[in-house]
C-alpha positions as CSV (number, residue, x, y, z in Angstrom):
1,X,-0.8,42.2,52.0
2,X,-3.0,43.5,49.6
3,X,-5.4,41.6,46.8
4,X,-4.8,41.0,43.7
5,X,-6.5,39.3,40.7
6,X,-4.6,38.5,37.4
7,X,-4.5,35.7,35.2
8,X,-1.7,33.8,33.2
9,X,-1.7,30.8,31.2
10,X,-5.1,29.7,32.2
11,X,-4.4,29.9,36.0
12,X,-5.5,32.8,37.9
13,X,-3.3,34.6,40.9
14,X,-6.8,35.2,43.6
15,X,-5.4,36.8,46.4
16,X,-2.5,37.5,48.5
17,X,-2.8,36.5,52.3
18,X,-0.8,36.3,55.3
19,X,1.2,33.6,56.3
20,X,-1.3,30.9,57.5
21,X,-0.5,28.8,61.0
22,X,-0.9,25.9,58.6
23,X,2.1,27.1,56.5
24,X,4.1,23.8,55.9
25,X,1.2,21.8,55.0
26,X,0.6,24.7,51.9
27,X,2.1,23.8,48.2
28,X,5.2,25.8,47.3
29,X,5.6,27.2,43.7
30,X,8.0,29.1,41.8
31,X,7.5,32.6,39.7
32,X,9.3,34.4,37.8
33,X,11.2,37.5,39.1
34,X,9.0,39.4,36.9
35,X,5.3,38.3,37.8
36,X,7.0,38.8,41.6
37,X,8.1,42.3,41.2
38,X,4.5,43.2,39.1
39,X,2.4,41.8,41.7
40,X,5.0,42.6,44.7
41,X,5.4,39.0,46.1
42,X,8.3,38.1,47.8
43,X,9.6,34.1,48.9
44,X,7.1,33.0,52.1
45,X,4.3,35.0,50.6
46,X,1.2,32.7,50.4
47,X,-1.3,33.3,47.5
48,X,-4.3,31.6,46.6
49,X,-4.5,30.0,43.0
50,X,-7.7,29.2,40.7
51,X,-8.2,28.4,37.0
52,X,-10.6,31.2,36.9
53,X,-10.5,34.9,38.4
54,X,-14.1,33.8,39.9
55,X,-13.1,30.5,42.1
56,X,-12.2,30.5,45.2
57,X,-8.8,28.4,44.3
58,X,-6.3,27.1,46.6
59,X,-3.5,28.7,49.2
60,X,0.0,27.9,48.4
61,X,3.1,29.6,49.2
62,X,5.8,31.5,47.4
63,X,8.7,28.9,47.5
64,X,11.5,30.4,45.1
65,X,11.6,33.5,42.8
66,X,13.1,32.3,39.1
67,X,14.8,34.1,36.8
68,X,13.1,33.1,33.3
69,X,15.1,31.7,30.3
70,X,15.7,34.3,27.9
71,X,13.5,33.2,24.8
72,X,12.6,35.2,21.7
73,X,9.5,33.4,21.5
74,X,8.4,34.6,24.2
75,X,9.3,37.8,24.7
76,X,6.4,40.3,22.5
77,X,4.1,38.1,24.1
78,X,4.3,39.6,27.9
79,X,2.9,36.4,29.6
80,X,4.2,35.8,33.2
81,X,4.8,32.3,34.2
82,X,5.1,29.7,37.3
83,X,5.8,26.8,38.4
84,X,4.5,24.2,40.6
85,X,4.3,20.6,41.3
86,X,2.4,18.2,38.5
87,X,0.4,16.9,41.3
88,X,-0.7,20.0,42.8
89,X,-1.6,21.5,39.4
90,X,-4.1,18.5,38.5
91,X,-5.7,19.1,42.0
92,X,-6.0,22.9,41.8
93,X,-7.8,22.6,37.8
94,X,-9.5,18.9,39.0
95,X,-8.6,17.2,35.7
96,X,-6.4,14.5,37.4
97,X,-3.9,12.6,34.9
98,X,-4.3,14.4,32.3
99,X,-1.4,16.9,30.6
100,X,-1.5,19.0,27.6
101,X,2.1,18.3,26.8
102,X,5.5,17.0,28.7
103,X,9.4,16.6,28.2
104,X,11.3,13.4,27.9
105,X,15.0,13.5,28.1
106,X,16.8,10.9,26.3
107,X,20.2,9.4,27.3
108,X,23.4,10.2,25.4
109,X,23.9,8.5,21.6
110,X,20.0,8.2,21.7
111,X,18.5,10.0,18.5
112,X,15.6,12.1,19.3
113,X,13.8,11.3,16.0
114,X,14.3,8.0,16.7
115,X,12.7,7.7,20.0
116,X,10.0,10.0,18.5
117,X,8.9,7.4,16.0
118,X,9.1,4.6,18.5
119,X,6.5,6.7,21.1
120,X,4.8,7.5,18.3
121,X,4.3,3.3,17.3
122,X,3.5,2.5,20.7
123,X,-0.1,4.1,21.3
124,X,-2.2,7.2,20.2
125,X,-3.6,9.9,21.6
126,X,-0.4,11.5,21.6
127,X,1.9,13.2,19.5
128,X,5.8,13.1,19.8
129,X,8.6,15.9,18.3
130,X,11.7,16.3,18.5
131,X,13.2,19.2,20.0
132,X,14.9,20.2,16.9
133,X,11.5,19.8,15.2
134,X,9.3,22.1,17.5
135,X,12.1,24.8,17.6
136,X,11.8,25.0,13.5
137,X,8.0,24.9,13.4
138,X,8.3,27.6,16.0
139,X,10.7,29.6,14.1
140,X,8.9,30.1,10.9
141,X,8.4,34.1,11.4
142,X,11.8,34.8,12.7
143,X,13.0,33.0,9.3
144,X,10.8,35.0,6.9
145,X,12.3,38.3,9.1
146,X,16.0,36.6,8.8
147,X,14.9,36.7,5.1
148,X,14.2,40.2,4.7
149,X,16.6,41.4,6.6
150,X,18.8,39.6,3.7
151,X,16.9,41.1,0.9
152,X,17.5,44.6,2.7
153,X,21.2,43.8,3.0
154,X,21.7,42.8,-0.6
155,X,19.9,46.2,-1.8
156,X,21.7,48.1,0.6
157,X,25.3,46.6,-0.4
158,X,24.2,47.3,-4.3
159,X,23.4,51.0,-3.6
160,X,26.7,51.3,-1.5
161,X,28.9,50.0,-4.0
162,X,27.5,52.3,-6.5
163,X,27.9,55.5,-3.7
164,X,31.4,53.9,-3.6
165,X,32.0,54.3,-7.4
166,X,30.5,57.4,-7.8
167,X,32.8,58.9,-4.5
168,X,36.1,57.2,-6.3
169,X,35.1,58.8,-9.3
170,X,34.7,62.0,-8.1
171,X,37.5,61.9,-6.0
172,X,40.3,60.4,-8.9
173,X,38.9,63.3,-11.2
174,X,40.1,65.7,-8.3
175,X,43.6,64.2,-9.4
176,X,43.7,64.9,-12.8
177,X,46.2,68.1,-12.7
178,X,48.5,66.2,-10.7
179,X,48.3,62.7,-12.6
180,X,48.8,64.9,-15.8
181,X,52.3,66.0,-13.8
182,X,53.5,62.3,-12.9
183,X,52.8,61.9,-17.2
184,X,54.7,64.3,-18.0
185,X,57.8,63.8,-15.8
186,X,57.9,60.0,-17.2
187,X,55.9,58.3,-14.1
188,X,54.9,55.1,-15.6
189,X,50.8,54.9,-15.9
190,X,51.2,51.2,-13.6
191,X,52.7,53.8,-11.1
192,X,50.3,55.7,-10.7
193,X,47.7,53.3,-10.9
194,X,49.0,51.8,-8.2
195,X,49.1,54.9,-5.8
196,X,45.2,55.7,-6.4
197,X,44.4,52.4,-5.7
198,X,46.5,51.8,-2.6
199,X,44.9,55.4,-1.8
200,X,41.2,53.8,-2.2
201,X,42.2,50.1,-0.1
202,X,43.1,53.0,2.6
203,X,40.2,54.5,2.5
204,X,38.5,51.3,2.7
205,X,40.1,50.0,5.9
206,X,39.7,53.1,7.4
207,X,35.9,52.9,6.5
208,X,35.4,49.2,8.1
209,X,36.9,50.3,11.5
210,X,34.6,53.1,11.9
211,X,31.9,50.9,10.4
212,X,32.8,48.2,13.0
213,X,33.3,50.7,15.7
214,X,30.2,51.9,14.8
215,X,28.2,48.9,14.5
216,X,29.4,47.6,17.9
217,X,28.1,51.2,20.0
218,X,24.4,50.5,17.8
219,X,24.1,46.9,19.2
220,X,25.4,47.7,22.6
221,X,22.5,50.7,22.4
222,X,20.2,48.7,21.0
223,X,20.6,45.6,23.7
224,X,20.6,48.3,26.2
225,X,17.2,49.7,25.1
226,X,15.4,46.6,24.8
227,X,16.3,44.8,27.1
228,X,15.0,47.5,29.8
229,X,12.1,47.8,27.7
230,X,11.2,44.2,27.8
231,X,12.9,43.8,31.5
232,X,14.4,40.4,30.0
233,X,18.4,39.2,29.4
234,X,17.7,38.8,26.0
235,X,20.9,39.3,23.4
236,X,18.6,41.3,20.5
237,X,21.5,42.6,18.7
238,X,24.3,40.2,18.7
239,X,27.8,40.7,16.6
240,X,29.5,38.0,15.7
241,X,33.5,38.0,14.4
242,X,32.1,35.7,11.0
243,X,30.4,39.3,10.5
244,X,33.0,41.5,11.6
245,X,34.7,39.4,8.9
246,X,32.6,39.5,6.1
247,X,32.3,43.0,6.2
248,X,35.1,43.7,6.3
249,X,36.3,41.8,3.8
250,X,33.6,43.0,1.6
251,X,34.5,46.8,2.4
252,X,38.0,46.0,1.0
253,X,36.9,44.0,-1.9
254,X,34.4,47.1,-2.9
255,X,37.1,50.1,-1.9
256,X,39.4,47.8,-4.7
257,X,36.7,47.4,-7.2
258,X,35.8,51.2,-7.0
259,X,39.2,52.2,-6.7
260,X,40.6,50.6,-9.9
261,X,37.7,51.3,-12.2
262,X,38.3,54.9,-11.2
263,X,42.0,54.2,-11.4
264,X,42.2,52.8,-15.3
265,X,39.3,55.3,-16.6
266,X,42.2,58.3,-15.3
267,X,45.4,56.0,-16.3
268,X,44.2,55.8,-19.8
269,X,43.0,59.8,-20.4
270,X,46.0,61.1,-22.7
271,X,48.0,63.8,-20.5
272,X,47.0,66.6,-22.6
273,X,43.3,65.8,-21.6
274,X,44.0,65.3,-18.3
275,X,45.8,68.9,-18.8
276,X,42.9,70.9,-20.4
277,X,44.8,71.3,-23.2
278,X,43.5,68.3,-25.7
């Protein structure tokens, strides 16, 4: 098998070797399926490990290939990962019980800021979180996006709703000769303010199924894209029915708006006007 050197979260991959006579006496560790394909390992494979590219580090063997977690966190930074026993790892960097961080699970009905602040009582030199705690800390940036993305939204739904007006506008004042008509043969002006804007709610429905349709084929592209780029299971565009909902909702709401502005300002022209003859 060939020889490779690369390095991940402080440990270094050395080399890859044949499978020693020795073999069950070897460590096994996991890797991801990724750090496997990159470095072509496969399960029985034995490897030797070292904290730096320039030690000698120890043999252990390919146990199991993992599929990773998919975690947004994670995924611009391109680190490969694995996994091996706590025992092992404190031999192979010689810094024997020590740990830069662990995981406690907690039985069911105990409060994990609650056993935080007991651990936290009972000695130092450590720290304790909560899960809940770590995953906010560690969400900061995806919040300040979350919050542009909002301000875009809110700009973008503005300018639409003007684009709507202006479209309703234009497309009532199209109407004008045959609204002049309806006058003149006694239709009612709540008549025909009604037809325009049962003409502009169509419109809008019409508009949030292509809009969803739309939407839908975008994310399904943009999932597709990504998640080839980054070779991960990651969701990265993800549509959910509250905003299938919403939109739509909002879509009628503005078609309605738009509609009966454009509506009363034609309802209220005299007919003559509407004519050309006043």
């Amino acid at each position: 098998m060939p020889t490779h050197v690369r390095r991940w979260g402080g440990l270094a991959i050395l080399a890859a070797a044949g499978s020693p006579p020795l073999a069950a006496q070897i460590p096994a560790i996991a890797i991801e399926r990724q750090l496997a394909r990159e470095l072509h390992l496969a399960i029985g494979d034995t490897v030797r490990l070292g904290p730096h590219p320039d030690s000698l580090g120890s043999l252990v063997t390919i146990g199991a290939v993992y599929e990773p977690r998919p975690d947004p966190a994670e995924i611009a930074k391109r680190e490969r990962h694995l996994r091996m026993h706590l025992a092992d790892l404190a031999n192979l960097l010689g810094t024997p019980d020590r740990l830069d961080r662990l995981s406690i699970g907690l039985y069911p009905g105990i409060l994990a800021d609650s056993a935080a602040a007991i651990l936290n009582r009972t000695a130092y030199g450590y720290r304790a979180f909560s899960s809940k705690a770590i995953a906010s800390e560690s969400s900061q940036t995806f919040l300040v996006v979350s919050r542009f993305h909002r301000a875009i939204a809110v700009i973008t739904i503005v300018a639409s709703a003007i684009f709507l007006l202006c479209i309703m506008l234009l497309k009532v004042e199209e109407r004008r000769l045959d609204a002049a008509v309806m006058r003149f043969v006694g239709v009612r002006r709540r008549t025909i303010f009604g037809a325009l804007l049962l003409e502009a709610v169509l419109i809008a429905v019409l508009g949030s199924i292509a809009g969803t349709g739309l939407a839908y084929l975008a994310g399904a592209a943009t999932n597709a894209y990504y998640r080839r780029y980054f070779d991960t299971a990651l969701t990265f565009s993800f549509i959910t029915a509250d905003i299938v909902l919403f939109s739509v909702l909002l879509s009628l709401l503005l078609g309605a708006l738009a509609g009966s502005v454009a509506a009363w300002r034609l309802v209220r022209t005299r007919p003559l006007v509407l004519w050309g003859r006043g």
